[in-house]
C-alpha positions as a Python dict, from the first residue, in 0.01 Angstrom:
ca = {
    (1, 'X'): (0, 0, 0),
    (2, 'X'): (342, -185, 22),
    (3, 'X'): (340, -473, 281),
    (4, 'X'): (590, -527, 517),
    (5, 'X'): (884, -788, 350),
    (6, 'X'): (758, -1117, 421),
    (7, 'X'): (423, -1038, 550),
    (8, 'X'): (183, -1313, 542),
    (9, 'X'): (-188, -1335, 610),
    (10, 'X'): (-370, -1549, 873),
    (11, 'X'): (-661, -1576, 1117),
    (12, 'X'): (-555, -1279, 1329),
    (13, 'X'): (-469, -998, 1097),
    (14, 'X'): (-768, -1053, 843),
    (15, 'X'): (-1022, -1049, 1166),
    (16, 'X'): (-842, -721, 1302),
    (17, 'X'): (-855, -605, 939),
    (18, 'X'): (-1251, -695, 906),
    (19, 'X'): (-1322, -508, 1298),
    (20, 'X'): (-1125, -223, 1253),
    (21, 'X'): (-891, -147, 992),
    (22, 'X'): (-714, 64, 1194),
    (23, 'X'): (-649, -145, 1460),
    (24, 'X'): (-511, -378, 1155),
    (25, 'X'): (-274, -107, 1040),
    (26, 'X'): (-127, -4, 1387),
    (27, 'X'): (-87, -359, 1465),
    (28, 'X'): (19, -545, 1179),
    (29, 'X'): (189, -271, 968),
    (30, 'X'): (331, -3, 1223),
    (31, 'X'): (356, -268, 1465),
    (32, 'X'): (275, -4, 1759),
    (33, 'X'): (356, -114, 2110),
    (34, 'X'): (-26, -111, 2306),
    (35, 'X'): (-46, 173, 2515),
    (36, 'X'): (-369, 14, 2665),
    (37, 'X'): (-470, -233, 2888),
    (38, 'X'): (-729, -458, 2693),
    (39, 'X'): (-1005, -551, 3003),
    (40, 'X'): (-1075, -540, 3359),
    (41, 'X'): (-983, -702, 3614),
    (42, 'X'): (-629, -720, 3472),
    (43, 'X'): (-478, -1005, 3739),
    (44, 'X'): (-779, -1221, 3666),
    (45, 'X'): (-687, -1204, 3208),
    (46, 'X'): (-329, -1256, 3286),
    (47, 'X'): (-435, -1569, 3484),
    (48, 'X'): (-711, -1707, 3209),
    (49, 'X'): (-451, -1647, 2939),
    (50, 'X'): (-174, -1877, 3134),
    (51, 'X'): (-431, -2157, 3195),
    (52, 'X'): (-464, -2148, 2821),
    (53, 'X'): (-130, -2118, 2709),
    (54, 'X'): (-84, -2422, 2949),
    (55, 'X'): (-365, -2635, 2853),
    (56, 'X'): (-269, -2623, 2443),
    (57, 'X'): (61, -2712, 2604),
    (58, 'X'): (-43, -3008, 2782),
    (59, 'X'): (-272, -3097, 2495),
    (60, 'X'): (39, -3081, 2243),
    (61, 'X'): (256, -3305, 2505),
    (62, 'X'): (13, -3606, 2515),
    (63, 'X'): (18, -3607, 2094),
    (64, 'X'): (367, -3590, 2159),
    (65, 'X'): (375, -3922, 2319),
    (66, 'X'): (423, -3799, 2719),
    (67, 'X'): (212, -4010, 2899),
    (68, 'X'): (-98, -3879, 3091),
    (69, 'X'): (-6, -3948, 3397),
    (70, 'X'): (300, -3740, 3381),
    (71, 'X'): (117, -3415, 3231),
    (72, 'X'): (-163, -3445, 3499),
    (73, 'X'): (122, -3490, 3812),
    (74, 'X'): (234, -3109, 3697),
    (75, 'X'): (-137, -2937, 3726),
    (76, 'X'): (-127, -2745, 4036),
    (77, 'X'): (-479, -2529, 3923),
    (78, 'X'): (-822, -2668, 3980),
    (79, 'X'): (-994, -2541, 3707),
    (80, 'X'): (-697, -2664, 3423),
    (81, 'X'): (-731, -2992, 3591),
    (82, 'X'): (-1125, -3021, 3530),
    (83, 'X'): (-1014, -2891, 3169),
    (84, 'X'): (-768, -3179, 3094),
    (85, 'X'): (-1011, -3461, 3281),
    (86, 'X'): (-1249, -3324, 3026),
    (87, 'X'): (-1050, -3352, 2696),
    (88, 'X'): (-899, -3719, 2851),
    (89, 'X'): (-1250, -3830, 2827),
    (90, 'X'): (-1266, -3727, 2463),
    (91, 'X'): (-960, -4013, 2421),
    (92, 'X'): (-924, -3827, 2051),
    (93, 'X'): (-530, -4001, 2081),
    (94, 'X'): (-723, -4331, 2055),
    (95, 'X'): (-960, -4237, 1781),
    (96, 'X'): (-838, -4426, 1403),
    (97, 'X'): (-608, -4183, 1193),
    (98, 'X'): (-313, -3953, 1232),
    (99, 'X'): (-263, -3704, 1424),
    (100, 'X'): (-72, -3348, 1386),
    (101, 'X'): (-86, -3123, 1708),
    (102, 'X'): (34, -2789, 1665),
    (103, 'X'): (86, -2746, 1309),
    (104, 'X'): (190, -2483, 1096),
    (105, 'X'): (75, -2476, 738),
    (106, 'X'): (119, -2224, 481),
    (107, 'X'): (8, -2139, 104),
    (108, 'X'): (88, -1893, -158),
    (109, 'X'): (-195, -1697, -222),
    (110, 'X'): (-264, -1413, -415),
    (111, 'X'): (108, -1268, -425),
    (112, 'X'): (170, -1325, -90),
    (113, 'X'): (110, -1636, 179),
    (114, 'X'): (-158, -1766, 391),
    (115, 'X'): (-62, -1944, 731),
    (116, 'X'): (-241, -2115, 975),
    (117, 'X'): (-152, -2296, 1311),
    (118, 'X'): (-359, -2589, 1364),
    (119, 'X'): (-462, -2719, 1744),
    (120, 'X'): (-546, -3049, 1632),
    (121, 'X'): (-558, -3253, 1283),
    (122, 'X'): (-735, -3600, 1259),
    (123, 'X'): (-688, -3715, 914),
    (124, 'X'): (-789, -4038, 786),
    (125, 'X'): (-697, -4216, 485),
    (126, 'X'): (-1052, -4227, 375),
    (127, 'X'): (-1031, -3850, 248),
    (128, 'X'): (-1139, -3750, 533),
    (129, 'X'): (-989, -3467, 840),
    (130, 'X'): (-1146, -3260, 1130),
    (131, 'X'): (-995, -2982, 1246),
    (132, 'X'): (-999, -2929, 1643),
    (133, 'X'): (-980, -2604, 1788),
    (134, 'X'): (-956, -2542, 2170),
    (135, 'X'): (-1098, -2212, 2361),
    (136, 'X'): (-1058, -2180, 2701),
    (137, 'X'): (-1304, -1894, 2742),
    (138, 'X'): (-1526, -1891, 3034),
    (139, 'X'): (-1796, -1846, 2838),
    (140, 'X'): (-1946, -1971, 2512),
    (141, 'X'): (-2002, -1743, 2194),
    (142, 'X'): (-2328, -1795, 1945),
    (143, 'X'): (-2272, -2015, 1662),
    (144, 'X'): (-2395, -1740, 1430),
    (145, 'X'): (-2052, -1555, 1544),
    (146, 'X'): (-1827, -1834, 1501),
    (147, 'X'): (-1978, -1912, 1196),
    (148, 'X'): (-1814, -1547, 1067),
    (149, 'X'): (-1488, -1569, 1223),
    (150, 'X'): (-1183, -1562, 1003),
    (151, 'X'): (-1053, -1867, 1178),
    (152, 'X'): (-1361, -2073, 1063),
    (153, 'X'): (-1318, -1961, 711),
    (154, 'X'): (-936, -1996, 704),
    (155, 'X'): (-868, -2293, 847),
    (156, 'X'): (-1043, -2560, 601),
    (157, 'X'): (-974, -2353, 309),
    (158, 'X'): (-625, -2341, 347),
    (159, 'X'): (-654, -2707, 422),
    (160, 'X'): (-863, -2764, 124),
    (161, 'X'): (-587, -2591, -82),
    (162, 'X'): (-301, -2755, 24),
    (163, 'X'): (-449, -3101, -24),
    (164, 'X'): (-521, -3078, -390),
    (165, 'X'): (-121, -2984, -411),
    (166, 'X'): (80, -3259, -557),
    (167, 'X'): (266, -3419, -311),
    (168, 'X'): (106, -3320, -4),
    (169, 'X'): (49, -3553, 295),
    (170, 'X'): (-365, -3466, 306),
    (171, 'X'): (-597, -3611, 21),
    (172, 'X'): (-945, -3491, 154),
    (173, 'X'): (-1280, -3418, -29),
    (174, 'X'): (-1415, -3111, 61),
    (175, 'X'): (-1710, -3229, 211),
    (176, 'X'): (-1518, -3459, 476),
    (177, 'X'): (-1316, -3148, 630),
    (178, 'X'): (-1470, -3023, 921),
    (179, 'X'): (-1381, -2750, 1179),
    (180, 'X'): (-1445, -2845, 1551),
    (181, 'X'): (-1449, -2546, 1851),
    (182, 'X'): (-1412, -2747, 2152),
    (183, 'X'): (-1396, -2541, 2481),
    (184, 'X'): (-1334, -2773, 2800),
    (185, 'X'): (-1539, -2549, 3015),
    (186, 'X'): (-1856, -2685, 2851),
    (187, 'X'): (-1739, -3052, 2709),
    (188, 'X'): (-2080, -3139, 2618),
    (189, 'X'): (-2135, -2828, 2362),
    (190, 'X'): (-1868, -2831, 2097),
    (191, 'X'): (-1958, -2588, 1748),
    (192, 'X'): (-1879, -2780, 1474),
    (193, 'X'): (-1872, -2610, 1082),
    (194, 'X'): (-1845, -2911, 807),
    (195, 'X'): (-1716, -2778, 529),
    (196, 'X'): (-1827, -2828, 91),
    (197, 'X'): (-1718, -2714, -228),
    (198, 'X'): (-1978, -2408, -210),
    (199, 'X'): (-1795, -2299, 99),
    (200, 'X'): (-1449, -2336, -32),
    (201, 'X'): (-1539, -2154, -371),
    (202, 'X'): (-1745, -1837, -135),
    (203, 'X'): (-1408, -1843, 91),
    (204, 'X'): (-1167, -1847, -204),
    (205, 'X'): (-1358, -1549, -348),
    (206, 'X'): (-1423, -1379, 12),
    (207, 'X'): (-1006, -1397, 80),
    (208, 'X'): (-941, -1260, -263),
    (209, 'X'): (-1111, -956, -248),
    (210, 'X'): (-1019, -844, 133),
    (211, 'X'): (-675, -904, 25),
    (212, 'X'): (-677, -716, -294),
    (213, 'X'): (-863, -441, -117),
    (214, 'X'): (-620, -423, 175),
    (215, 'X'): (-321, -399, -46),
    (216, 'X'): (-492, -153, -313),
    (217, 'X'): (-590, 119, -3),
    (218, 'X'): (-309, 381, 108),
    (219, 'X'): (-249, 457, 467),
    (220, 'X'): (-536, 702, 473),
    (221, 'X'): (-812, 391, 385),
    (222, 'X'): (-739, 204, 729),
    (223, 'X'): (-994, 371, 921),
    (224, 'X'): (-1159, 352, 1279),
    (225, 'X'): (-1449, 108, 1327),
    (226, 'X'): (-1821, 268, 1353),
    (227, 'X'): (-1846, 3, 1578),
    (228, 'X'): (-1739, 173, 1915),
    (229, 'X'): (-1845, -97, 2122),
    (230, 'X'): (-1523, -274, 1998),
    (231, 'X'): (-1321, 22, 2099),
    (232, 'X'): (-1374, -42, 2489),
    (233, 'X'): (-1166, -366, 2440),
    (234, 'X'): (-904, -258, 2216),
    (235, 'X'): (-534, -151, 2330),
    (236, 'X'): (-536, 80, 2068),
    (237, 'X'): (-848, 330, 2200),
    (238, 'X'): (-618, 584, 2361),
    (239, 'X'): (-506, 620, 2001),
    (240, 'X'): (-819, 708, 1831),
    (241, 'X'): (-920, 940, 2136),
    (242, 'X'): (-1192, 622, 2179),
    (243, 'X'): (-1125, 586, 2539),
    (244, 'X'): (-827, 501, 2855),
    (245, 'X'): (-1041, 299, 3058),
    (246, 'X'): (-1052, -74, 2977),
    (247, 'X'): (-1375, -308, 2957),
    (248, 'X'): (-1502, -492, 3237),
    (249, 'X'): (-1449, -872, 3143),
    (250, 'X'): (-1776, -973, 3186),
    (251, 'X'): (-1890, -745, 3003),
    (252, 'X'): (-1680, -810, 2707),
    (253, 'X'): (-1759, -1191, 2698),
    (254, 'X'): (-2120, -1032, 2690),
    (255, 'X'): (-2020, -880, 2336),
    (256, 'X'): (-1883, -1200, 2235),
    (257, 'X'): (-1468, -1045, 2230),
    (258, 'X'): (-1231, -1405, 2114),
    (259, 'X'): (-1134, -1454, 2479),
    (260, 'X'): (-829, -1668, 2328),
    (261, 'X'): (-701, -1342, 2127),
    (262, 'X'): (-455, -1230, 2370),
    (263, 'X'): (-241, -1565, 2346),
    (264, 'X'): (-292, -1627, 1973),
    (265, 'X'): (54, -1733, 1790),
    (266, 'X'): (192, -1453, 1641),
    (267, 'X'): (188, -1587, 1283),
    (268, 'X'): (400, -1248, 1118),
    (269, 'X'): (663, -1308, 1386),
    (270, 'X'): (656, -1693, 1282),
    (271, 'X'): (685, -1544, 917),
    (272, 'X'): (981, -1330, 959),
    (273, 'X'): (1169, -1564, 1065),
    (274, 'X'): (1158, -1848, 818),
}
Protein backbone atom coordinates (compact mmCIF):
# COMPACT_ATOMS: atom_id res chain seq x y z
CA UNK A 1 0.00 0.00 0.00
CA UNK A 2 1.12 3.61 -0.92
CA UNK A 3 1.56 5.89 2.18
CA UNK A 4 0.31 9.13 2.44
CA UNK A 5 3.26 11.87 1.03
CA UNK A 6 5.29 12.52 3.92
CA UNK A 7 3.97 10.03 6.29
CA UNK A 8 6.15 9.20 9.09
CA UNK A 9 5.99 6.59 11.81
CA UNK A 10 5.92 7.13 15.63
CA UNK A 11 4.59 5.93 18.99
CA UNK A 12 0.93 6.45 18.12
CA UNK A 13 0.34 5.01 14.72
CA UNK A 14 2.53 1.74 15.21
CA UNK A 15 0.45 1.06 18.69
CA UNK A 16 -2.96 1.73 16.75
CA UNK A 17 -1.42 -0.40 13.99
CA UNK A 18 -0.39 -3.36 16.60
CA UNK A 19 -4.37 -3.04 18.46
CA UNK A 20 -6.26 -2.83 15.53
CA UNK A 21 -5.18 -2.36 12.15
CA UNK A 22 -8.16 -0.95 11.24
CA UNK A 23 -8.39 1.57 13.59
CA UNK A 24 -4.66 2.34 12.11
CA UNK A 25 -6.01 2.65 8.59
CA UNK A 26 -9.13 4.88 9.32
CA UNK A 27 -7.01 7.00 11.41
CA UNK A 28 -3.76 7.41 9.98
CA UNK A 29 -4.46 6.75 6.26
CA UNK A 30 -8.20 7.87 5.59
CA UNK A 31 -7.84 10.19 8.31
CA UNK A 32 -11.73 9.70 9.23
CA UNK A 33 -13.27 12.29 11.48
CA UNK A 34 -14.46 10.03 14.94
CA UNK A 35 -17.97 9.59 14.87
CA UNK A 36 -17.66 8.28 18.53
CA UNK A 37 -17.27 9.43 21.79
CA UNK A 38 -14.19 7.45 23.29
CA UNK A 39 -15.46 6.93 27.31
CA UNK A 40 -17.88 7.82 29.86
CA UNK A 41 -18.40 10.32 31.73
CA UNK A 42 -17.44 12.64 28.86
CA UNK A 43 -17.14 16.17 31.09
CA UNK A 44 -14.94 14.32 33.55
CA UNK A 45 -12.06 13.05 30.09
CA UNK A 46 -12.31 16.49 28.72
CA UNK A 47 -11.24 17.77 32.20
CA UNK A 48 -8.29 14.95 32.86
CA UNK A 49 -7.05 15.65 29.34
CA UNK A 50 -6.71 19.66 30.11
CA UNK A 51 -4.94 19.00 33.46
CA UNK A 52 -2.51 17.12 31.30
CA UNK A 53 -2.10 19.21 28.48
CA UNK A 54 -1.44 21.85 31.26
CA UNK A 55 0.89 20.07 33.44
CA UNK A 56 3.48 19.05 30.29
CA UNK A 57 2.97 22.75 29.79
CA UNK A 58 4.03 23.90 33.03
CA UNK A 59 6.68 21.20 33.09
CA UNK A 60 8.13 22.57 29.62
CA UNK A 61 7.99 26.36 31.11
CA UNK A 62 10.25 25.68 34.17
CA UNK A 63 13.06 23.94 31.56
CA UNK A 64 12.38 26.97 29.80
CA UNK A 65 13.79 29.08 32.47
CA UNK A 66 10.20 30.65 34.01
CA UNK A 67 10.65 30.59 37.47
CA UNK A 68 8.51 28.37 39.80
CA UNK A 69 6.97 30.69 41.50
CA UNK A 70 5.41 32.23 38.50
CA UNK A 71 4.04 28.77 36.98
CA UNK A 72 2.58 27.78 40.44
CA UNK A 73 0.74 31.59 40.91
CA UNK A 74 -1.38 30.42 37.57
CA UNK A 75 -2.73 26.85 39.04
CA UNK A 76 -6.22 27.46 39.90
CA UNK A 77 -6.97 23.24 40.15
CA UNK A 78 -6.20 21.29 43.26
CA UNK A 79 -5.27 18.23 41.93
CA UNK A 80 -2.56 19.92 39.07
CA UNK A 81 -1.23 21.72 42.01
CA UNK A 82 -0.46 18.41 44.12
CA UNK A 83 0.92 17.23 40.56
CA UNK A 84 3.49 20.09 40.14
CA UNK A 85 4.44 20.09 44.19
CA UNK A 86 5.18 16.52 43.32
CA UNK A 87 7.52 16.84 40.26
CA UNK A 88 9.18 20.24 42.22
CA UNK A 89 10.28 17.77 44.73
CA UNK A 90 11.94 15.66 42.05
CA UNK A 91 14.25 19.13 41.47
CA UNK A 92 15.31 17.08 38.01
CA UNK A 93 16.27 21.10 36.76
CA UNK A 94 18.98 20.81 39.46
CA UNK A 95 20.17 17.34 38.69
CA UNK A 96 24.05 17.50 36.62
CA UNK A 97 23.55 17.46 32.70
CA UNK A 98 21.47 19.05 30.00
CA UNK A 99 18.32 19.24 29.60
CA UNK A 100 15.85 19.15 26.38
CA UNK A 101 12.03 19.47 27.28
CA UNK A 102 9.78 18.88 24.57
CA UNK A 103 11.81 17.60 21.84
CA UNK A 104 11.22 16.45 18.54
CA UNK A 105 13.58 13.97 16.98
CA UNK A 106 13.39 12.20 13.82
CA UNK A 107 15.29 9.35 11.72
CA UNK A 108 15.16 7.87 8.35
CA UNK A 109 14.22 4.51 8.61
CA UNK A 110 13.40 1.96 6.36
CA UNK A 111 12.26 4.31 3.33
CA UNK A 112 10.44 6.47 5.33
CA UNK A 113 11.00 8.41 8.96
CA UNK A 114 10.66 7.69 12.53
CA UNK A 115 9.70 10.64 14.98
CA UNK A 116 9.42 10.94 18.43
CA UNK A 117 8.52 13.83 20.92
CA UNK A 118 10.42 13.60 23.99
CA UNK A 119 8.90 14.92 27.62
CA UNK A 120 12.14 15.13 29.14
CA UNK A 121 15.98 14.40 28.12
CA UNK A 122 18.80 14.31 30.83
CA UNK A 123 21.93 13.70 29.02
CA UNK A 124 25.23 13.67 30.52
CA UNK A 125 28.52 13.88 29.04
CA UNK A 126 29.46 10.60 30.52
CA UNK A 127 27.47 8.67 27.65
CA UNK A 128 24.88 8.59 29.52
CA UNK A 129 20.68 9.93 29.06
CA UNK A 130 17.25 9.04 30.69
CA UNK A 131 14.35 9.60 29.08
CA UNK A 132 11.33 11.03 31.27
CA UNK A 133 7.93 10.46 30.36
CA UNK A 134 4.92 12.02 32.25
CA UNK A 135 1.24 10.32 32.55
CA UNK A 136 -1.28 11.95 34.24
CA UNK A 137 -3.59 8.96 34.46
CA UNK A 138 -5.48 8.40 37.56
CA UNK A 139 -4.43 5.21 37.71
CA UNK A 140 -1.28 3.13 37.24
CA UNK A 141 -0.85 0.39 34.43
CA UNK A 142 1.30 -3.08 35.08
CA UNK A 143 4.80 -2.92 34.16
CA UNK A 144 4.33 -6.03 32.03
CA UNK A 145 2.08 -3.55 29.75
CA UNK A 146 4.37 -0.76 29.59
CA UNK A 147 7.02 -2.95 29.01
CA UNK A 148 5.10 -3.68 25.35
CA UNK A 149 4.12 -0.31 24.50
CA UNK A 150 5.42 1.19 21.30
CA UNK A 151 6.50 4.23 23.20
CA UNK A 152 8.90 2.12 25.38
CA UNK A 153 10.39 0.51 22.37
CA UNK A 154 10.56 3.70 20.25
CA UNK A 155 11.81 6.08 22.28
CA UNK A 156 15.50 4.74 23.18
CA UNK A 157 15.87 3.19 19.91
CA UNK A 158 15.41 6.12 18.02
CA UNK A 159 17.66 7.71 20.55
CA UNK A 160 20.13 5.00 20.25
CA UNK A 161 20.11 5.64 16.44
CA UNK A 162 20.53 9.07 16.26
CA UNK A 163 23.49 9.11 18.64
CA UNK A 164 25.77 6.88 16.69
CA UNK A 165 25.07 9.62 13.70
CA UNK A 166 28.02 11.75 13.04
CA UNK A 167 27.52 14.96 14.30
CA UNK A 168 24.80 14.56 16.61
CA UNK A 169 24.58 16.34 20.01
CA UNK A 170 23.99 12.69 22.07
CA UNK A 171 27.05 10.21 22.44
CA UNK A 172 25.39 7.48 24.70
CA UNK A 173 26.18 3.70 25.17
CA UNK A 174 23.33 1.73 24.92
CA UNK A 175 23.31 0.47 28.21
CA UNK A 176 23.21 4.10 29.90
CA UNK A 177 19.79 5.09 28.04
CA UNK A 178 16.99 4.56 30.09
CA UNK A 179 13.20 5.25 29.74
CA UNK A 180 11.46 6.70 32.90
CA UNK A 181 7.24 6.71 33.22
CA UNK A 182 6.73 9.12 35.89
CA UNK A 183 3.00 9.79 36.76
CA UNK A 184 2.60 12.60 39.57
CA UNK A 185 -0.43 10.94 40.93
CA UNK A 186 1.78 8.24 42.51
CA UNK A 187 5.42 10.11 42.85
CA UNK A 188 6.79 7.33 44.76
CA UNK A 189 6.19 4.52 41.90
CA UNK A 190 7.88 5.56 38.70
CA UNK A 191 8.42 2.35 35.81
CA UNK A 192 11.63 2.61 34.65
CA UNK A 193 12.96 0.31 31.31
CA UNK A 194 17.03 0.60 31.03
CA UNK A 195 17.84 -0.09 27.85
CA UNK A 196 21.16 -2.64 26.08
CA UNK A 197 22.38 -3.58 22.87
CA UNK A 198 20.06 -6.87 22.93
CA UNK A 199 17.14 -4.53 23.19
CA UNK A 200 18.16 -2.15 20.52
CA UNK A 201 19.08 -5.06 18.02
CA UNK A 202 15.22 -7.03 19.04
CA UNK A 203 13.65 -3.33 18.47
CA UNK A 204 15.56 -2.63 15.25
CA UNK A 205 14.35 -6.01 13.95
CA UNK A 206 10.72 -5.71 15.66
CA UNK A 207 10.25 -1.99 13.71
CA UNK A 208 11.49 -3.49 10.50
CA UNK A 209 9.17 -6.04 10.02
CA UNK A 210 5.77 -4.16 11.24
CA UNK A 211 6.82 -1.60 8.85
CA UNK A 212 7.53 -3.75 5.91
CA UNK A 213 4.37 -5.62 6.68
CA UNK A 214 2.21 -2.51 6.94
CA UNK A 215 3.39 -1.13 3.68
CA UNK A 216 3.39 -4.65 1.78
CA UNK A 217 -0.67 -5.26 2.85
CA UNK A 218 -3.46 -3.61 0.51
CA UNK A 219 -6.43 -1.92 1.97
CA UNK A 220 -8.20 -5.21 2.43
CA UNK A 221 -5.20 -6.52 5.14
CA UNK A 222 -6.11 -3.71 7.80
CA UNK A 223 -8.54 -5.64 9.63
CA UNK A 224 -10.72 -5.36 12.90
CA UNK A 225 -9.11 -6.49 16.19
CA UNK A 226 -10.36 -10.04 17.72
CA UNK A 227 -9.87 -8.19 20.63
CA UNK A 228 -13.41 -6.60 21.18
CA UNK A 229 -12.72 -5.45 24.49
CA UNK A 230 -10.69 -2.66 22.74
CA UNK A 231 -13.64 -1.83 20.63
CA UNK A 232 -15.73 -0.34 23.68
CA UNK A 233 -13.06 2.47 23.83
CA UNK A 234 -12.47 3.18 20.34
CA UNK A 235 -14.15 6.21 18.30
CA UNK A 236 -14.14 4.13 15.50
CA UNK A 237 -16.78 1.13 16.85
CA UNK A 238 -19.83 2.63 15.16
CA UNK A 239 -17.74 1.85 12.09
CA UNK A 240 -17.16 -1.76 12.45
CA UNK A 241 -20.89 -2.24 13.72
CA UNK A 242 -18.70 -2.93 17.24
CA UNK A 243 -20.85 -0.72 19.25
CA UNK A 244 -22.40 3.38 19.88
CA UNK A 245 -22.17 3.35 23.44
CA UNK A 246 -18.85 4.46 24.95
CA UNK A 247 -16.85 2.74 27.95
CA UNK A 248 -17.30 3.67 31.39
CA UNK A 249 -13.85 5.27 32.47
CA UNK A 250 -13.27 3.23 35.19
CA UNK A 251 -13.71 0.59 33.56
CA UNK A 252 -11.34 1.30 30.82
CA UNK A 253 -8.40 2.20 33.22
CA UNK A 254 -9.41 -1.40 34.48
CA UNK A 255 -8.24 -2.73 30.92
CA UNK A 256 -5.22 -0.73 31.15
CA UNK A 257 -6.49 1.95 27.86
CA UNK A 258 -3.10 4.87 27.61
CA UNK A 259 -5.20 7.40 29.54
CA UNK A 260 -2.70 10.09 27.92
CA UNK A 261 -3.84 8.93 24.23
CA UNK A 262 -6.38 11.48 23.69
CA UNK A 263 -3.79 14.49 24.02
CA UNK A 264 -0.84 12.75 22.35
CA UNK A 265 1.05 15.20 19.72
CA UNK A 266 -0.10 14.51 16.53
CA UNK A 267 3.28 13.52 15.04
CA UNK A 268 1.77 13.13 11.01
CA UNK A 269 0.35 16.63 11.42
CA UNK A 270 3.93 17.72 12.83
CA UNK A 271 5.22 15.79 9.63
CA UNK A 272 3.24 17.47 7.02
CA UNK A 273 4.22 20.41 7.78
CA UNK A 274 7.99 20.44 7.80
Amino acid sequence: MKLPDRFSFNQQNLQDYLDCPRRFYLRHILRQDWPAIESEPVKEQEVLILLGEQFHRMVQQLFAGIPQEIIESAITDPDLLNWWHQFVKLDIQSRPGSKFSEILLSIPFEGTRLIAKYDLIVYQEIQQAVIYDWKTSRHLPKEKWLALRMQTRIYPFLLATLSAQPGTAFHLSLEQIQMVYWYPAFPDKPFAFPYSQSQFSEDERFLSSTIHEIVRIDESGFTKTDNEKLCKYCRYRSLCDRGISAGERPEAEALENDTDSAFDIDFDQISAAE
